[in-house]
RODO-2510 file (C-alpha; in nm, 4 decimals, decimal comma):
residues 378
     n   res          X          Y          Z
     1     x    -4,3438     3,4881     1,5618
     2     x    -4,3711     3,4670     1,9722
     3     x    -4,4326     3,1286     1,9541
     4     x    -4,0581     3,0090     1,8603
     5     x    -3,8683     3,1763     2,1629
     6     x    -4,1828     3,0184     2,4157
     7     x    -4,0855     2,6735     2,2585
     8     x    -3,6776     2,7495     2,2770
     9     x    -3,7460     2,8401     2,6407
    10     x    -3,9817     2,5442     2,7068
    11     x    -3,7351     2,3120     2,5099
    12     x    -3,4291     2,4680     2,7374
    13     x    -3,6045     2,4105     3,0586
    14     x    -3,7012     2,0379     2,9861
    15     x    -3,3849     1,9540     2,9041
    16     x    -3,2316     2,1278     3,2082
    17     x    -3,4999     1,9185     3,4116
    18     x    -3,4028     1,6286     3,2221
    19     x    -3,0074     1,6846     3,3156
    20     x    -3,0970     1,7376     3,6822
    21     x    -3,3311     1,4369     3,7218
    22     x    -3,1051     1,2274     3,5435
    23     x    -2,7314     1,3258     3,7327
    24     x    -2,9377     1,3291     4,0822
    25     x    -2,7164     1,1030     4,3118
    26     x    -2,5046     1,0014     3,9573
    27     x    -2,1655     0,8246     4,0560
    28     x    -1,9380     0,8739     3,7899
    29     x    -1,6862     0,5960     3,8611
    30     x    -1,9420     0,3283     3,9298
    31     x    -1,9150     0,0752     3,6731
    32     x    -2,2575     0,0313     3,4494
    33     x    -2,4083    -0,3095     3,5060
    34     x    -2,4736    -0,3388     3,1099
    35     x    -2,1759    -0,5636     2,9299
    36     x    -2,2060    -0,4158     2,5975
    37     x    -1,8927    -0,2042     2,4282
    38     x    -1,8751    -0,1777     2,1110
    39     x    -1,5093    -0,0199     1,9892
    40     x    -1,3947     0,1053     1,6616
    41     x    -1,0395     0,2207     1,5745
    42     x    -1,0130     0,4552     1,2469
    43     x    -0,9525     0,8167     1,2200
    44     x    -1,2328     0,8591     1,5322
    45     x    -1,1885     0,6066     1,8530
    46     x    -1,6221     0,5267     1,8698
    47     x    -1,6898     0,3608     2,2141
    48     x    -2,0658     0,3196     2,2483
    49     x    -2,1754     0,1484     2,5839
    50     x    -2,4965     0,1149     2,7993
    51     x    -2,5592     0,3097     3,1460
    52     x    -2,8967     0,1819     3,3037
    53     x    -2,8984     0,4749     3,4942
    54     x    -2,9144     0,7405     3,2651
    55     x    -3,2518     0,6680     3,1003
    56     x    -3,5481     0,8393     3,0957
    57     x    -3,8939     0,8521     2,8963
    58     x    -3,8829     1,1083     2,6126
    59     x    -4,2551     1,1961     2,6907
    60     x    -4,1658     1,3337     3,0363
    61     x    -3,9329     1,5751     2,8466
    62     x    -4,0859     1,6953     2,5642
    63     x    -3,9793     1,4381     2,3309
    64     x    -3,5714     1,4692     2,4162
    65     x    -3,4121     1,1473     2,3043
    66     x    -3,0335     1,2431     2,3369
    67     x    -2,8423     1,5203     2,5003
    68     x    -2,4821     1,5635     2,4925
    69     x    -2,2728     1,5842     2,8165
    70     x    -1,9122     1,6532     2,9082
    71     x    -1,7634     1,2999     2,9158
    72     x    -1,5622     1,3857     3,2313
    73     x    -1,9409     1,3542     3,4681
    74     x    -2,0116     1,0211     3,3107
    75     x    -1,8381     0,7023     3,3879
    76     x    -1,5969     0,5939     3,0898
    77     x    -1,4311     0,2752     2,9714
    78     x    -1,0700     0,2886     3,0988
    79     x    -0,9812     0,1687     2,7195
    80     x    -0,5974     0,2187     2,6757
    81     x    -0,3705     0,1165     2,4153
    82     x    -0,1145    -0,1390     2,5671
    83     x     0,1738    -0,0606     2,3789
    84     x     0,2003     0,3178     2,3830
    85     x     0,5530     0,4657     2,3163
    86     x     0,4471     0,8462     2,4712
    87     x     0,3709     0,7168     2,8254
    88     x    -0,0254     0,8650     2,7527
    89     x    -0,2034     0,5897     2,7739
    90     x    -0,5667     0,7970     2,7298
    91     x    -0,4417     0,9626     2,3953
    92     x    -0,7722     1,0736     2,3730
    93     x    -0,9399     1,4323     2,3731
    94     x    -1,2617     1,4397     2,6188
    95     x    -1,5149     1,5702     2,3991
    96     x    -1,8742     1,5422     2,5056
    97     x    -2,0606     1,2493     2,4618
    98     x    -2,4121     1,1565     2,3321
    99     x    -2,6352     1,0225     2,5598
   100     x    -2,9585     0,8614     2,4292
   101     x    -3,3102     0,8257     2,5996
   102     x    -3,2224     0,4340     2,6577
   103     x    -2,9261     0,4330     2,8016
   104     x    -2,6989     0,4642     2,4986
   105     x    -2,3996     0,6566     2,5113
   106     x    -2,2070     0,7387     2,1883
   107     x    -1,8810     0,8543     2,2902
   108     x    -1,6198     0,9845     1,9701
   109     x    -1,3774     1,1839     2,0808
   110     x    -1,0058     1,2068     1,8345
   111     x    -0,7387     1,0082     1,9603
   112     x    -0,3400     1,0576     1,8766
   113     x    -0,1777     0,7510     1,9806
   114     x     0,1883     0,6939     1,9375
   115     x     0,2232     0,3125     1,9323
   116     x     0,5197     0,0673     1,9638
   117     x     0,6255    -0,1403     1,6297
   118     x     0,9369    -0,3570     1,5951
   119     x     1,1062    -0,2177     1,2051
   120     x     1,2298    -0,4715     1,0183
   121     x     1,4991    -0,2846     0,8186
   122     x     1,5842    -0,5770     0,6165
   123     x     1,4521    -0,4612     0,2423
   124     x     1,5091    -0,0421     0,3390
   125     x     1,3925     0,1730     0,1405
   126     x     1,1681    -0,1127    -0,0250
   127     x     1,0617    -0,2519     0,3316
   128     x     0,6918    -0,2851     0,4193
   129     x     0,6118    -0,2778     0,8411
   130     x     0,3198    -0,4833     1,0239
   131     x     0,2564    -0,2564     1,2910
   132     x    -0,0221    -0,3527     1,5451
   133     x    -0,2485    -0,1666     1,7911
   134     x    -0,3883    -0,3341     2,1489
   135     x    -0,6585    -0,2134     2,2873
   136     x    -0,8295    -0,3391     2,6151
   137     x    -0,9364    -0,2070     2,9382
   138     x    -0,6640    -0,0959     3,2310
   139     x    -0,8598    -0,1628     3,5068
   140     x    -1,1699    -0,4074     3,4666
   141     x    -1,1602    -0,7865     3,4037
   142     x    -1,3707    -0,9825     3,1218
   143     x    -1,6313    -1,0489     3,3845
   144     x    -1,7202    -0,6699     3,4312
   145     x    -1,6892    -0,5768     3,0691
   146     x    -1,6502    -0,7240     2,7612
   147     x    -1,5418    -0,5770     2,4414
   148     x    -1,6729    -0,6057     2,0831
   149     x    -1,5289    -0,4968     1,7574
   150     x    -1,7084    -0,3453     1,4907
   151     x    -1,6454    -0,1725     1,1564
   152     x    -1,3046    -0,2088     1,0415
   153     x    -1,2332    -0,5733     1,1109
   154     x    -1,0306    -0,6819     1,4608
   155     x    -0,8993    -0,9763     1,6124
   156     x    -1,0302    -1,0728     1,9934
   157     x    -0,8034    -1,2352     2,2196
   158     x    -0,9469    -1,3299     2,5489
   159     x    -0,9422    -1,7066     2,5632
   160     x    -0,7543    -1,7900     2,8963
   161     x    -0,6678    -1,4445     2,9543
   162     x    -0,9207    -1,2524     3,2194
   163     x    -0,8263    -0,9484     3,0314
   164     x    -0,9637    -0,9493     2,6423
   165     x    -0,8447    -0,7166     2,4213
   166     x    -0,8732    -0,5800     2,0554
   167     x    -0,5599    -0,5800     1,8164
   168     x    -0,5792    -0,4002     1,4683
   169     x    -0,3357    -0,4773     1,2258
   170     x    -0,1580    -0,2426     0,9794
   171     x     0,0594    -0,2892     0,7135
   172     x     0,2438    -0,0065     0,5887
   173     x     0,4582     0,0553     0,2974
   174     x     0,7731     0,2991     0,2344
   175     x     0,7715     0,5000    -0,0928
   176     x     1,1049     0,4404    -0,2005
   177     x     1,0893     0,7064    -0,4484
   178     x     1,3096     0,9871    -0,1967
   179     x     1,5685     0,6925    -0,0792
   180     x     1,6171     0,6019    -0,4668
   181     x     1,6701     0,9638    -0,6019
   182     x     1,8809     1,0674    -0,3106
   183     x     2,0901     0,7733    -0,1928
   184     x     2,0725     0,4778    -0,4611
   185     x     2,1318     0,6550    -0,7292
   186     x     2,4264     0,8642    -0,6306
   187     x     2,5972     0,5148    -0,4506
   188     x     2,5580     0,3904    -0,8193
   189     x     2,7233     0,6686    -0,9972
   190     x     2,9798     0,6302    -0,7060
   191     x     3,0633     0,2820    -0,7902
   192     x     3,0696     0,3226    -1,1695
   193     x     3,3400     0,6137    -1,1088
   194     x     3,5484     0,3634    -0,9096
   195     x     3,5709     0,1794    -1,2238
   196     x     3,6371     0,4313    -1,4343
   197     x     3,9477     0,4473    -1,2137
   198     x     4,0949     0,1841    -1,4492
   199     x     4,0609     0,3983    -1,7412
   200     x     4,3088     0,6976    -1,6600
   201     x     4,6390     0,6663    -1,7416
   202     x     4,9239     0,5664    -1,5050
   203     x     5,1116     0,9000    -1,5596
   204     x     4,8115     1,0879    -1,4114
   205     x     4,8287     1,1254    -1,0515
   206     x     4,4528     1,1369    -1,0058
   207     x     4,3918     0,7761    -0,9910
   208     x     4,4454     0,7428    -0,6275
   209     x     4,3084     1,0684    -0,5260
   210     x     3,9730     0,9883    -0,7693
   211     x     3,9589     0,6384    -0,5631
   212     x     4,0050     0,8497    -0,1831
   213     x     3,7157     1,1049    -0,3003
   214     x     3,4915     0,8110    -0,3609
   215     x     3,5666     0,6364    -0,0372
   216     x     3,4634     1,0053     0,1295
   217     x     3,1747     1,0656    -0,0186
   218     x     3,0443     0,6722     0,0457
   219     x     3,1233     0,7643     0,4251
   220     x     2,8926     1,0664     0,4312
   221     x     2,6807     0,8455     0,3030
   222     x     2,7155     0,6116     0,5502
   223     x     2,6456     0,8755     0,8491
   224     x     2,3544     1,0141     0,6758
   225     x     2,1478     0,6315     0,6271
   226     x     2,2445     0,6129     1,0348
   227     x     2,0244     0,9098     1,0828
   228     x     1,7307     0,7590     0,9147
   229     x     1,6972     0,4326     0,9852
   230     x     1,7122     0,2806     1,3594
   231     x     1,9585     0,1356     1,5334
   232     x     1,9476    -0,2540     1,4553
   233     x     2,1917    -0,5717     1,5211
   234     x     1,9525    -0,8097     1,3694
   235     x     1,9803    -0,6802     1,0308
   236     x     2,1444    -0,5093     0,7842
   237     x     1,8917    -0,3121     0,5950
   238     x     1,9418    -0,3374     0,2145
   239     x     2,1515     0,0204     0,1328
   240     x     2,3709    -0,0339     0,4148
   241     x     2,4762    -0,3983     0,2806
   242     x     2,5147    -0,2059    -0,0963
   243     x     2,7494     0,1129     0,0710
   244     x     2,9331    -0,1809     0,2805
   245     x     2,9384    -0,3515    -0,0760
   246     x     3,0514    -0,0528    -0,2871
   247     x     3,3048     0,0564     0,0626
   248     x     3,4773    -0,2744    -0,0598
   249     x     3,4941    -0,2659    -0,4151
   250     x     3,6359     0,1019    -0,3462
   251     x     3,9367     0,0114    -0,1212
   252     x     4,0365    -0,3145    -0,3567
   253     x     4,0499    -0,0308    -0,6617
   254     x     4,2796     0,1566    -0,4226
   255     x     4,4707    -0,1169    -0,3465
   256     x     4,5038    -0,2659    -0,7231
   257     x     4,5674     0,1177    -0,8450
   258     x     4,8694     0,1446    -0,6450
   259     x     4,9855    -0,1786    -0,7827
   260     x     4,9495    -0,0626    -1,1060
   261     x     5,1239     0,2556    -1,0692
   262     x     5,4089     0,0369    -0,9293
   263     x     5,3756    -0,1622    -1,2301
   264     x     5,4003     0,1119    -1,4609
   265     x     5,6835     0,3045    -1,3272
   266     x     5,9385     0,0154    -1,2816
   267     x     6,2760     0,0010    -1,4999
   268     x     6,6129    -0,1681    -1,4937
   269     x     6,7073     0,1390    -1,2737
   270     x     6,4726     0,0951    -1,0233
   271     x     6,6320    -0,3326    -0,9997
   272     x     6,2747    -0,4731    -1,1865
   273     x     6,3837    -0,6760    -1,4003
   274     x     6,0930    -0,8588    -1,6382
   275     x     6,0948    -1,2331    -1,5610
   276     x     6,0039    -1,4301    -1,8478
   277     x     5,6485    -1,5708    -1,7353
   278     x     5,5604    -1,1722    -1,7169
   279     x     5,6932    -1,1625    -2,0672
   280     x     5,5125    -1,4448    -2,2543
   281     x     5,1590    -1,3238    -2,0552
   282     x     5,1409    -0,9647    -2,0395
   283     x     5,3712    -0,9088    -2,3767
   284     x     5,2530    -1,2279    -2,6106
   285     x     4,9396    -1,4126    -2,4591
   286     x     4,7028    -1,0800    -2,3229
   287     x     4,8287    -0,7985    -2,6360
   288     x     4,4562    -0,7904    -2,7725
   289     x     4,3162    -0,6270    -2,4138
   290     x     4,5627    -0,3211    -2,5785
   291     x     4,4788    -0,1991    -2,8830
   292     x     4,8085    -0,1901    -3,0959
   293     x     4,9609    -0,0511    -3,3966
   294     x     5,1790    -0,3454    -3,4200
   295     x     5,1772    -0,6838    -3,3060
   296     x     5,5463    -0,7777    -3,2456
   297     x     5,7131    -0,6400    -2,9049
   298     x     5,6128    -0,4108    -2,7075
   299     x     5,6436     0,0049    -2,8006
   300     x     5,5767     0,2697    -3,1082
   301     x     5,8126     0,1359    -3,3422
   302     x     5,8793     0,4583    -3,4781
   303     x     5,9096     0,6309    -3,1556
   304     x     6,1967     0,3427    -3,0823
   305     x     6,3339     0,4140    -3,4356
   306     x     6,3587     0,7772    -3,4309
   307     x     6,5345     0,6990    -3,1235
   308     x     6,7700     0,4559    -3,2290
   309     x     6,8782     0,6991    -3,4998
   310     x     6,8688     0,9740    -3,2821
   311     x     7,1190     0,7777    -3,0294
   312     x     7,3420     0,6642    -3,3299
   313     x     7,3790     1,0219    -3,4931
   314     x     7,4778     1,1386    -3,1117
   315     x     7,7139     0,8454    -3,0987
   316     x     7,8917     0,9433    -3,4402
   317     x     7,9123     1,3240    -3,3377
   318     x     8,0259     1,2732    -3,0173
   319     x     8,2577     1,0178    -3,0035
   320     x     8,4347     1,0480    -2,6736
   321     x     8,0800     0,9752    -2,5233
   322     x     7,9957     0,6859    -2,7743
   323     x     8,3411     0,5416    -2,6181
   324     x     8,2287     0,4690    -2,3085
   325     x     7,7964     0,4157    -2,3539
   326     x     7,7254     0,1752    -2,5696
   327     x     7,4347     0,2169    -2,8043
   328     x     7,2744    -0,1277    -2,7046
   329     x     7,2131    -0,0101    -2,3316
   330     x     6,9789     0,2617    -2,4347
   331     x     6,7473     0,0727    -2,6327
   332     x     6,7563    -0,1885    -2,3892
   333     x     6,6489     0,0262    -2,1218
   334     x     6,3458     0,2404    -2,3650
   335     x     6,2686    -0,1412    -2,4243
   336     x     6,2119    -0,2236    -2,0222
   337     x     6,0413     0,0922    -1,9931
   338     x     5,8093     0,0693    -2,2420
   339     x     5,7543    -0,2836    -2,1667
   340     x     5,6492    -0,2202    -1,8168
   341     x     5,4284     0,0670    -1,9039
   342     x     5,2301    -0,1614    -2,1559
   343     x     5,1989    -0,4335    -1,8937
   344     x     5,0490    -0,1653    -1,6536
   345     x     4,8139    -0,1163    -1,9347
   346     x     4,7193    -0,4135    -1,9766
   347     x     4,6132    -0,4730    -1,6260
   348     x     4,4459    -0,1649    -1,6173
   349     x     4,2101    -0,3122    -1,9304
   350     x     4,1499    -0,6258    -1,7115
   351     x     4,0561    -0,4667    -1,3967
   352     x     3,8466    -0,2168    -1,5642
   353     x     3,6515    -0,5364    -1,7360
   354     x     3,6927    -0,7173    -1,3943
   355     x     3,5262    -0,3956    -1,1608
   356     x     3,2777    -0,3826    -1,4342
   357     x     3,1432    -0,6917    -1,4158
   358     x     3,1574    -0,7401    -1,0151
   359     x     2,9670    -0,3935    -0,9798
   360     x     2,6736    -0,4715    -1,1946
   361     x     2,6282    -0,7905    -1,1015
   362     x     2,6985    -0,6807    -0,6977
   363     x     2,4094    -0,4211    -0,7997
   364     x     2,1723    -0,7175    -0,9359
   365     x     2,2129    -0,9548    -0,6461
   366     x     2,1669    -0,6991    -0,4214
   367     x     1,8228    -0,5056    -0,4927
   368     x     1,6894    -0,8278    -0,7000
   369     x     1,5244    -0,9762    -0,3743
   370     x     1,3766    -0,6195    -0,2439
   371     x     1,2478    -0,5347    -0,5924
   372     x     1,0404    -0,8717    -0,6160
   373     x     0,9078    -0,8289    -0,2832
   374     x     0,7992    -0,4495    -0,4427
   375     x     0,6502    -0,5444    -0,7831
   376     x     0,4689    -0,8873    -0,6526
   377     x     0,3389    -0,7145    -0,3428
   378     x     0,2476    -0,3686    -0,4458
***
């Protein structure tokens, strides 16, 4: 049992002869002679390079092969990443490194490197990003060291540069899953409630105000996408072109409702009169797009009737009045009236139809080209 602490002792002091013999007159910034690096980027940054000067024969030191130093008294590779966004150019942490009994040192340390990438926001939320990383040394020319990838493939580009470098490649993909849930969907239920706009009646004064609340809510929108996704002239990434899309279709349904409400609320007393083109179109040619009782004019026959005998039996009561209104007036004017309001109607059934069939299809051109870049490329 004494013989384990003599060896840890003996063991201790070798290698404390070993570090003194081998740092004696050391240099840390003097550049090895050796041209071999050999560079990995994954998770770990692995540099492994040669240092003639810190070998030694294992036999002289109780068969040490490799002791591990602080990497700050050995000379290191000035290995940077070019196009760093932080300003830290190391991003490394100095760990120790590994030194080996030929000259072999191992050197992994973590690295956190926040790296340039030009976004192309075209296809957001379905985009995918080729991001790159540079690596080469700061300081020392291809003729003083020269660099090697290993592992996880590279690409080496030193042909008339002095400087060679390493570049990894990365191609990333957005889950679109968030984005769809939380923006796509709602603009969709957005733009379907624009159209069903169409389908309230004139009388109603929430046509307007249903149209306004939309228009809103897209704006919020709007402001909340400019948060996420960076600032860009080149390109209009895909939800912005569907909110600029459905920002449209919202303020034409505006517009057209007010028409409409015009339509449906004009009379001989406000000086509309019906032209005959409006007539034969709305009142002859388009009466199927209105689902009717009847297919002669225009209003509830027996809502006109009961009126007609309602006017008549006031006329033969009152005859003073009858003397001076004719009966002929009023059911000319319940027929503008009604006329009017079933040519409001009827536009409302065509616009509804209309929206319908520019918001799907809007919808379909607009997500067809991201969603084939998604499912072919997955």
């Amino acid at each position: 049992s004494s013989v384990g602490p003599e060896c840890f002792v003996s063991l201790a002091e070798r290698e404390e002869a070993l570090l003194r013999d081998l740092f004696q007159g050391y240099q840390r910034w003097v550049r090895p002679d050796e041209k071999n690096q050999l560079m990995t980027t994954n998770v770990w940054l692995w540099q492994e390079w040669l240092d003639y000067k810190l070998r030694w024969n294992p036999e002289n030191y109780g068969g040490i092969t490799s002791i591990r130093v602080p990497s700050e008294s050995i000379w290191l590779p000035d290995i940077v990443l070019y196009e760093n966004a932080d300003g830290r150019f190391e991003g490394s942490l100095m760990t120790k490194a590994i030194v080996r009994y030929n000259g072999m040192i191992t050197w992994t340390s973590p690295a956190s490197y926040k790296s340039a990438c030009t976004m192309d926001v075209t296809f957001f939320p379905f985009d995918r990003q080729n991001c790159s990383m540079k690596f080469g040394s700061w300081t020392y020319d291809g003729n003083m060291i020269d660099l090697v990838a290993t592992g996880v493939k590279g690409s080496r580009r030193d042909s008339h540069l002095s400087y060679p470098y390493l570049t990894y490649s990365f191609i990333l993909k957005r889950l679109p899953l968030f984005y769809t849930l939380f923006l796509i969907n709602p603009c969709l239920g957005l733009s379907f409630l624009t159209v069903l706009v169409f389908y309230l009646p004139s009388d109603e004064g929430e046509k307007v105000s249903l149209s306004t609340s939309v228009l809103v809510s897209l704006t919020v929108f709007i402001l909340v996408i400019e948060e996420i996704i960076p600032s860009s002239s080149k390109v209009i990434p895909l939800i912005g072109e569907y909110l600029l899309f459905i920002m449209i279709f919202v303020t034409l349904s505006i517009i057209v409702t007010v028409f409409v409400i015009n339509i449906h609320h004009r009379s001989s007393a406000t000086y509309h009169p019906m032209s005959p083109w409006v007539r034969s179109l709305f009142l002859q040619r388009l009466p199927d797009l209105k689902p009717r009782n009847k297919k002669g004019p225009p209003g509830p026959e027996g809502e006109g009737q009961a009126l007609i005998n309602m006017l008549e039996q006031a006329t033969n009561s009152v005859r003073y009045i009858s003397r001076h209104i004719k009966k002929e007036h009023f059911i000319t004017e319940v027929r503008v009236v009604q006329d009017w309001k079933f040519v409001a109607q009827v536009l409302d059934r065509i616009f509804l139809w209309a929206f319908l069939t520019v918001s799907v299809l809007g919808t379909i051109l607009i997500f067809t080209p991201a969603l084939k870049i998604s499912i072919l490329c997955p």
